[in-house]
C-alpha angles and dihedrals in degrees: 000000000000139000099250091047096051084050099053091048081056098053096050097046086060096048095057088040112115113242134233111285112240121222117274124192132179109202124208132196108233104249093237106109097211101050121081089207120137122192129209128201114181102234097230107041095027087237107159130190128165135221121198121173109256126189124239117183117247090028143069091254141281130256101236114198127180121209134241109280135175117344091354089088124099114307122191119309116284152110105299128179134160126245127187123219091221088231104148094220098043119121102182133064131215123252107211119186101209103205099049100025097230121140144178136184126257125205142138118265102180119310097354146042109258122178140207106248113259118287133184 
């Protein structure tokens, strides 16, 4: 075999190789009209944290974001996304994973995201 046709078996298996997925996040404004909080589920590990404005004196604001805590971390792999209940004075979304059906609610409990375990 020689080296230009080993190079050119190699170059076509990468070509046909599948790339790195990139991450992917669908984002969700959480249903209760009075509170400027937005949720995000990567699409692909069902992690969620939240971000919600928040006022500190002598600025124009601050992004506060809470991390991932229990349960709200990545789950198994999947296709995640968020829903809202469309209750006004509900503060939590709901993480769905699409190909399986199982959900859990999402919601901060002090200074994190935490979720219910996956139901069905």
């Amino acid at each position: 075999m020689t080296a230009h046709f080993r190079f050119t078996i190699l170059a076509a298996f990468l070509a046909g190789a599948p790339c790195a997925r990139a991450a992917s996040y669908e984002f969700l404004a959480a249903p209760q009209t009075d509170l400027n909080r937005i949720y995000r589920v990567d699409t692909a590990t069902g992690e969620v944290i939240a971000c919600q404005y928040g006022f500190k004196e002598g600025t124009i604001g601050v992004t506060l974001c809470y991390a991932a805590g229990e349960g709200a971390g990545a789950q198994g792999a999947g296709e995640y996304g968020l829903i809202s209940s469309r209750h006004e004075k509900e503060a939590g979304v709901f993480r769905v994973e699409k190909r399986s059906g199982s959900m859990s609610i999402c919601y901060v409990l002090r200074e994190n995201v935490v979720c219910t375990p996956q139901a069905k």
